[in-house]
C-alpha atoms as a printed R data frame, in Angstrom:
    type eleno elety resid chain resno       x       y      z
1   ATOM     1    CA   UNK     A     1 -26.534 -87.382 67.439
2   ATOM     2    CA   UNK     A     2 -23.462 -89.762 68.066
3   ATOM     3    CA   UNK     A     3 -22.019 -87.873 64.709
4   ATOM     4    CA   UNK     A     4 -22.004 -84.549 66.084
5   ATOM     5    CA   UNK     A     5 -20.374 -85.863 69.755
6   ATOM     6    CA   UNK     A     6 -17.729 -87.418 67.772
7   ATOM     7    CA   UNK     A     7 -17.494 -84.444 65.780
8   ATOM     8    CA   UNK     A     8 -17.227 -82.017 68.748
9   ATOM     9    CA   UNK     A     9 -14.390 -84.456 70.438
10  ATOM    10    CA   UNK     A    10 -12.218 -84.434 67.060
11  ATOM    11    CA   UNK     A    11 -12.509 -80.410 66.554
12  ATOM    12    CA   UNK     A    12 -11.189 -80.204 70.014
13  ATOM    13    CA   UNK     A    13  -8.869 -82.388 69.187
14  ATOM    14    CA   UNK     A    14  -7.360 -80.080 66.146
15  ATOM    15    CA   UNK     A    15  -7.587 -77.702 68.242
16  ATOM    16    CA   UNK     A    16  -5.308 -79.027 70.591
17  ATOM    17    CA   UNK     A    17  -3.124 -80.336 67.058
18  ATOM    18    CA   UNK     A    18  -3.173 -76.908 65.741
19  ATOM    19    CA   UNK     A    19  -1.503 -75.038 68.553
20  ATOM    20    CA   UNK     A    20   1.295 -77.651 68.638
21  ATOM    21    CA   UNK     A    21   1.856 -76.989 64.807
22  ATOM    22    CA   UNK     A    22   1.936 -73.289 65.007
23  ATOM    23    CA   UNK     A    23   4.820 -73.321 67.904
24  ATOM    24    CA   UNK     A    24   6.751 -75.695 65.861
25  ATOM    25    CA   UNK     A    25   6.620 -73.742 62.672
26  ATOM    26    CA   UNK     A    26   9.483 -71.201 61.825
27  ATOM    27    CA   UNK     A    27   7.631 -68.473 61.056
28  ATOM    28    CA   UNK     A    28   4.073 -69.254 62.741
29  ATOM    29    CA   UNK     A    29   6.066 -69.555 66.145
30  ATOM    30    CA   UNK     A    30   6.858 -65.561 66.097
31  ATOM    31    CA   UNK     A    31   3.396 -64.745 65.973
32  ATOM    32    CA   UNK     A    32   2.739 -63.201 69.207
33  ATOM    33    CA   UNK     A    33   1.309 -65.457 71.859
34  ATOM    34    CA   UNK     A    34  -1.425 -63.097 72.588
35  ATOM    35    CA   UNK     A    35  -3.047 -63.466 69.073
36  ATOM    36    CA   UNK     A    36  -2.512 -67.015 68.841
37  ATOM    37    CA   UNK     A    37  -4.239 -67.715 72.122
38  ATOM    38    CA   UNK     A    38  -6.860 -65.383 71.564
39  ATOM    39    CA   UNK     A    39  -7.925 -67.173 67.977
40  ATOM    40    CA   UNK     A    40  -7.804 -70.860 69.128
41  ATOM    41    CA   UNK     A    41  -9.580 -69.608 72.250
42  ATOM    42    CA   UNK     A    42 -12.583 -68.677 70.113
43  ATOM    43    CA   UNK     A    43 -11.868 -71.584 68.184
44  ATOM    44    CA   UNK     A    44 -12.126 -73.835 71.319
45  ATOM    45    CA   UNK     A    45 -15.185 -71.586 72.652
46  ATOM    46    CA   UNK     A    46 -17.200 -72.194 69.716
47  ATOM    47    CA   UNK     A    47 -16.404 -75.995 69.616
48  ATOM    48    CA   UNK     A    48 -17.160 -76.174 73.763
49  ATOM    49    CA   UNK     A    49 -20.221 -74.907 73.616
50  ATOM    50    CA   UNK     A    50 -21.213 -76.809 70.706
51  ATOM    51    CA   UNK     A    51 -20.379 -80.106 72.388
52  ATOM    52    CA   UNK     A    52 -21.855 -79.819 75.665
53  ATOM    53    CA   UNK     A    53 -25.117 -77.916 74.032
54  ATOM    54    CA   UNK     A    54 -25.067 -80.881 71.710
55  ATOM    55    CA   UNK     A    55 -24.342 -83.935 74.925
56  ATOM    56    CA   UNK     A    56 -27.536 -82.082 76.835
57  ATOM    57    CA   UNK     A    57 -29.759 -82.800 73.627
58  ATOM    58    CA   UNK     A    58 -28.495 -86.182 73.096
59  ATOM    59    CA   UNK     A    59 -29.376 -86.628 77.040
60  ATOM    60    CA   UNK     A    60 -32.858 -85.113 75.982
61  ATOM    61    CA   UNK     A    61 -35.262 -88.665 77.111
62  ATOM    62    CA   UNK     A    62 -37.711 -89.296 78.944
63  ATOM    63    CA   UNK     A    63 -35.831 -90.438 81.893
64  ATOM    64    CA   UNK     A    64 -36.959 -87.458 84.870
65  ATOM    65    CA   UNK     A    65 -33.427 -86.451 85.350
66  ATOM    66    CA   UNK     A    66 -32.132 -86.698 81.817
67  ATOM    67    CA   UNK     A    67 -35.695 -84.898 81.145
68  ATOM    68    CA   UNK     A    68 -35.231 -82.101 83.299
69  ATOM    69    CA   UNK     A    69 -31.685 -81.394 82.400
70  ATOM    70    CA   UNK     A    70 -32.622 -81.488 78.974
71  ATOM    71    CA   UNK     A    71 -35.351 -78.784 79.334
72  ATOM    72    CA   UNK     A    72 -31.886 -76.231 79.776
73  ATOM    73    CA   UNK     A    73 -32.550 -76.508 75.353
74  ATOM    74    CA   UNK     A    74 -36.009 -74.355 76.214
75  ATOM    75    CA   UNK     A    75 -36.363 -70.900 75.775
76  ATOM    76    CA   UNK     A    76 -35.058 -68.520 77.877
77  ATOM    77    CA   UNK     A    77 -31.997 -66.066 77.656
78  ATOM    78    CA   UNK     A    78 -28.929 -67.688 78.639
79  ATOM    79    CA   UNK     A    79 -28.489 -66.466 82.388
80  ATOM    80    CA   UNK     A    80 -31.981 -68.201 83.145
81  ATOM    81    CA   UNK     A    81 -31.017 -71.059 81.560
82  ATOM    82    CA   UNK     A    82 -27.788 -71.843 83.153
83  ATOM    83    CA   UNK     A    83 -30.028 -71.583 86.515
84  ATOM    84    CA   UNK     A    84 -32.265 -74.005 85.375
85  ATOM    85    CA   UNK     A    85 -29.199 -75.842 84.077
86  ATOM    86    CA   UNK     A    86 -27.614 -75.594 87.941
87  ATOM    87    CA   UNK     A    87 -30.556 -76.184 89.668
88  ATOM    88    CA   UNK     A    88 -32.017 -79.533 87.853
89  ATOM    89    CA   UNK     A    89 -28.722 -80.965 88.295
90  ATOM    90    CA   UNK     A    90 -28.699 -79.727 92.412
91  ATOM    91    CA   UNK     A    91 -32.076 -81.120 92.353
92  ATOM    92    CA   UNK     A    92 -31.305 -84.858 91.957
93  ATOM    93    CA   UNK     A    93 -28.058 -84.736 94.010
94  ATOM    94    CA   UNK     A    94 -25.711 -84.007 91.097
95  ATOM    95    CA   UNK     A    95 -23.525 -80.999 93.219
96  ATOM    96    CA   UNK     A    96 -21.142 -79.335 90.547
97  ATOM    97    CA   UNK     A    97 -19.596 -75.682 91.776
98  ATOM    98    CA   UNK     A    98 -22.013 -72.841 90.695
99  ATOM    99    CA   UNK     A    99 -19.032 -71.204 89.108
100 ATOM   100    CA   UNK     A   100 -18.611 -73.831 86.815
101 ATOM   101    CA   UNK     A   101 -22.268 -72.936 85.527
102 ATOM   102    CA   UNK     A   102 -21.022 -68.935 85.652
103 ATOM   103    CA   UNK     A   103 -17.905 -69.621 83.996
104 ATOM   104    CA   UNK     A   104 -19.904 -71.752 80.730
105 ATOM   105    CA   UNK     A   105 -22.428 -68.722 80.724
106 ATOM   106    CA   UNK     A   106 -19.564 -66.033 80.054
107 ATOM   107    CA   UNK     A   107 -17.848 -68.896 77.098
108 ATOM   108    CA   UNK     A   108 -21.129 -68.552 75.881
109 ATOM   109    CA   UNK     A   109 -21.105 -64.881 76.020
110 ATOM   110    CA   UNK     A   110 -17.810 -64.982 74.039
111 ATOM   111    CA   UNK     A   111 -18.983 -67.457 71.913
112 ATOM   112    CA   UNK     A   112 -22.222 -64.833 70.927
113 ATOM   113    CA   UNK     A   113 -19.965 -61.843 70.570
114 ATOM   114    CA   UNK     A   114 -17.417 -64.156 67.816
115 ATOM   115    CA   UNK     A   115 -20.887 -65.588 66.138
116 ATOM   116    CA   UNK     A   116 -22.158 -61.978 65.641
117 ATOM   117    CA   UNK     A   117 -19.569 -59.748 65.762
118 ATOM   118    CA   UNK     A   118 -20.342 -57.491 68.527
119 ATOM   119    CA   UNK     A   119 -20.909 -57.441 72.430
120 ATOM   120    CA   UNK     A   120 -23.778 -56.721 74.733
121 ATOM   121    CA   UNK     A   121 -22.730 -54.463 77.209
122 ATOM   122    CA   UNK     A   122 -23.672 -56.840 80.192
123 ATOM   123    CA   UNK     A   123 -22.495 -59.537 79.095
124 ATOM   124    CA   UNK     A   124 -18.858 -58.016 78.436
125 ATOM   125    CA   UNK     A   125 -18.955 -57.074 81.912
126 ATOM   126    CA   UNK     A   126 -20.215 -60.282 82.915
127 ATOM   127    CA   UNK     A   127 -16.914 -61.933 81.228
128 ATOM   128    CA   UNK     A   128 -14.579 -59.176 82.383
129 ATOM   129    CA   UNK     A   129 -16.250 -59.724 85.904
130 ATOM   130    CA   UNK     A   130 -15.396 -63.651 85.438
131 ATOM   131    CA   UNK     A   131 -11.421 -62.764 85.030
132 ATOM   132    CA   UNK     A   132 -11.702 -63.745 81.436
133 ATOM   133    CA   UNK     A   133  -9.198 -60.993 79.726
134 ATOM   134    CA   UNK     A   134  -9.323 -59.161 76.808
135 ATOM   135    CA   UNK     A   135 -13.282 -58.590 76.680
């Protein structure tokens, strides 16, 4: 599991590399900012999602807390599992803003539409309705 973690944490890290390298370059630097943000932000949705999907698995023992966190991996659509998510953390004193749980759930969203290709209606408003732009 350690692999993939590492993994995760050097993607974001050419992520971070590969936005420095197109503003340097002559003719990658008059690309206009709105595509280049929009294509490393898929790139870095993709990768965040991945990483913190992959930390909760890698959490998955049986420890109660780690346990119950861990059971976010069941089934479920996504919206009921970022309440599970919120609420097993809330549930053994671990308070973390519920928009930080609403704000994953739309990356995820946008992370499913780039996978696939295409949108669900609700959750493209869901993003929109999250301030993310462009969805």
């Amino acid at each position: 599991m350690g692999e993939f973690i590492d993994a995760y944490s050097d993607d974001q890290i050419s992520v971070e590399l590969l936005e420095k390298l197109i503003a340097a370059d002559l003719v990658e630097s008059l690309t206009p900012e709105r595509i280049i943000a929009s294509s490393l932000s898929r790139l870095w949705a993709t990768t965040m999602v991945g990483a913190v999907e992959t930390m909760i698995k890698s959490w998955r023992t049986d420890h109660p807390v780690w346990k119950e966190i861990g059971r976010y991996l069941d089934s479920g659509n996504n919206r009921d599992r970022m309440r599970h998510l919120h609420s097993a953390f809330t549930n053994f004193g671990i308070q973390i803003d519920e928009d930080v749980f609403q704000d994953f759930l739309a990356i995820k969203y946008i992370r499913s539409a780039y996978i696939h290709g295409s949108w669900v209606d609700s959750q493209r408003a869901f993003v929109k309705s999250r301030g993310f732009p462009g969805a």
